[in-house]
C-alpha positions in Angstrom: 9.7 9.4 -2.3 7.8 6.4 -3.6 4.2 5.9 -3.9 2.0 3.0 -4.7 -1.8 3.2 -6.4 -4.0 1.4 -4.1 -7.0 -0.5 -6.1 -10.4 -1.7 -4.8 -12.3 -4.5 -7.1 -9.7 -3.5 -9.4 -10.8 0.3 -9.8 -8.1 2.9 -8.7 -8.7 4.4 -5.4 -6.0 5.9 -3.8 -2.7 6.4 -3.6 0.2 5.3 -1.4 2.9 7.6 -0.3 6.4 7.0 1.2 7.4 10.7 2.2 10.1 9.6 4.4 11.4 5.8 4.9 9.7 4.4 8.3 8.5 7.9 9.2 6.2 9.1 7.1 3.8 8.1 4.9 0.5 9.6 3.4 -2.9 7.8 2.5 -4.8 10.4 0.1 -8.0 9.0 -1.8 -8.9 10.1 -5.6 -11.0 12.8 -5.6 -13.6 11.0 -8.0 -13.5 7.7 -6.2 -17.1 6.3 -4.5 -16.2 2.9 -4.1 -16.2 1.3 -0.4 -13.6 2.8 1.7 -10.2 0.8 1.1 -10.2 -0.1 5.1 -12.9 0.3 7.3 -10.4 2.0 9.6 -9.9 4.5 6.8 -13.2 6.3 6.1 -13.3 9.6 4.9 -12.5 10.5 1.8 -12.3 13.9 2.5 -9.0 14.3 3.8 -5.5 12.5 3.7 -4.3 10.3 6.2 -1.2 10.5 7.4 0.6 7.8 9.3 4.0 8.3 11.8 4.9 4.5 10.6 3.8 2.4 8.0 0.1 2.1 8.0 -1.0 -0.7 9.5 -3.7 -1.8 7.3 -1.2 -2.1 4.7 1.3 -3.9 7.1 -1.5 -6.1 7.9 -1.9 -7.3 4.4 2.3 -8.1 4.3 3.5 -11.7 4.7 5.1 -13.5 7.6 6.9 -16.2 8.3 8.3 -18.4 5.7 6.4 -16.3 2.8 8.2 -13.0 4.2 11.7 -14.7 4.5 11.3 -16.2 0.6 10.3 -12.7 -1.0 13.4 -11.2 1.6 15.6 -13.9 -0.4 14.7 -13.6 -3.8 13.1 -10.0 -4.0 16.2 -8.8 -2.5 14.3 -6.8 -0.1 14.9 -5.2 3.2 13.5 -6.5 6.2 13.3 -3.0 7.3 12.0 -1.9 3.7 7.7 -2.5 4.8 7.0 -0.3 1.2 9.3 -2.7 -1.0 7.7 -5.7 0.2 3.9 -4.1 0.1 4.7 -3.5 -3.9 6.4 -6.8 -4.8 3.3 -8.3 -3.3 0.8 -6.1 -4.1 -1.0 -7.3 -7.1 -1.6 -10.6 -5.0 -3.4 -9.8 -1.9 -6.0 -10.9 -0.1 -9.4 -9.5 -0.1 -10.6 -6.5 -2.8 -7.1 -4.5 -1.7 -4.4 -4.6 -4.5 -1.4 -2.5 -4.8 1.0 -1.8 -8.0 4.0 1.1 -8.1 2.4 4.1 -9.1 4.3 5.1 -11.8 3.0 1.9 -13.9 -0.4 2.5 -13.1 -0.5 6.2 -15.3 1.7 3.9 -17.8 
């Protein structure tokens, strides 16, 4: 199980979870966040979200094309691997979103 700490204008937010590769993963907010939601399509704070694939928002915010088939090459990362690729990349996304591993953000 992996999870990733989701940030919003750099303050912690959220985190991440990989329950089970490509078929399960949970979105759970920190109870003492009141920033903006981290997607509009993501609300409430009250409750976790939990997702049958990987969430899109986050897949939304993965590259394509060239950029995807260079961090493939030299990350040595799956194609099939949508939570490796969100965390090599994370600290460089677009928008307020970023993403590091979780067990370096409590480092």
């Amino acid at each position: 199980m992996r999870s990733a700490r989701v940030l919003v204008h750099g303050r912690p937010a959220g985190v991440l979870t990989e329950i089970e590769r490509n078929r399960h993963y949970r979105l759970a907010y920190d109870r003492d966040y009141e920033g903006p939601p981290i997607s509009l399509a993501l609300p409430s704070k009250s409750a976790p979200y939990e997702f049958d694939r990987f969430p899109p928002f986050f897949d939304g915010l993965l590259p394509e094309g060239d950029r995807l088939e260079a961090l493939l090459r030299l990350a040595k990362i799956d194609r099939d691997d949508p939570m490796s690729q969100l965390l090599a990349v994370g600290r460089d996304l677009v928008g307020a979103v970023t993403v590091e591993p979780a067990d370096e953000a409590a480092a």
